[in-house]
Structures are given as C-alpha cells and as structure tokens.
N, C-alpha and C positions, 0 to 999 in steps of 0.2 A: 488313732484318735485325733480329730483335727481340733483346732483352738476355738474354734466359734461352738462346737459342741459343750467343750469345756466352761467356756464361757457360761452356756446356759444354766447349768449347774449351779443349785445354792453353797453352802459354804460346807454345811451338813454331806452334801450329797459327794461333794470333793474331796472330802477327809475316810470316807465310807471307800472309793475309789481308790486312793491314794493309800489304804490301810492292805486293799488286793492285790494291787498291783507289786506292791514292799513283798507280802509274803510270794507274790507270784518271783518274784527275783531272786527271793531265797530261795525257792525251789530249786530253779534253773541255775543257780552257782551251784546246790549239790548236784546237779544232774552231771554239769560240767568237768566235777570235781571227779566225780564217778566213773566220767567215762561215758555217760549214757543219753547227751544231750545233742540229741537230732537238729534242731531249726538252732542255729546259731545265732540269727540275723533275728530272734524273737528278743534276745539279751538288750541288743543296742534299742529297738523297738520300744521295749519294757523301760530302759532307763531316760530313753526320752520323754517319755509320755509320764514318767513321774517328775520330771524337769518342768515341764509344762503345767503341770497339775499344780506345783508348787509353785511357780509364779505369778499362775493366775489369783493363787488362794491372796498370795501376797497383795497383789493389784486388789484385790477387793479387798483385805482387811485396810490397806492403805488410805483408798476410795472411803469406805466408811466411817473411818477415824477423822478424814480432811471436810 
C-alpha cells in the first residue's frame, strides 16, 4: 500500500483499514505461533502498512484541528 493511496482515504475509511489490517496481524502471529505461517515477509508488510495508516490518520487529525 503506497502513501499517496492512503492519503486519499477519508478518516472513516482509514480506521475501517486499519481495524483489517490489526486483525490481519493477529491471525499471522497465530499462524506463526503455530507453526503454520508460509509468507513470512506478509508480517513486516502488514506492520508497516499499519505504521503508515496511523501516521497519516495522525497528519490529518493534526491538519484539521490547526
């Protein structure tokens, strides 16, 4: 997920996102935990893309309050 997609995103539609993505990572810790977790490289993927998701939300609450 690139930043300018994100970007486009209303506030709503990033928290919707960012609620997927969360459960998407709990899956992938049990899978790992399991034993049964094929694409390793989905983990680091998944946790950056909620980094990003969470910054931008930030930038825009920030942007709207200033």
């Amino acid at each position: 997920m690139k930043a300018s997609d994100v970007r486009a995103k209303t506030l709503d539609e990033l928290r919707t996102e960012l609620e997927s993505l969360k459960k998407e990572q709990f899956n992938l810790r049990f899978q790992r935990a399991t034993g049964q977790l094929e694409n390793t490289g989905r983990v680091r993927q998944i946790r950056r893309d909620i980094a990003r998701i969470e910054t931008i939300m930030r930038e825009k609450r920030v942007a709207a309050s200033a």
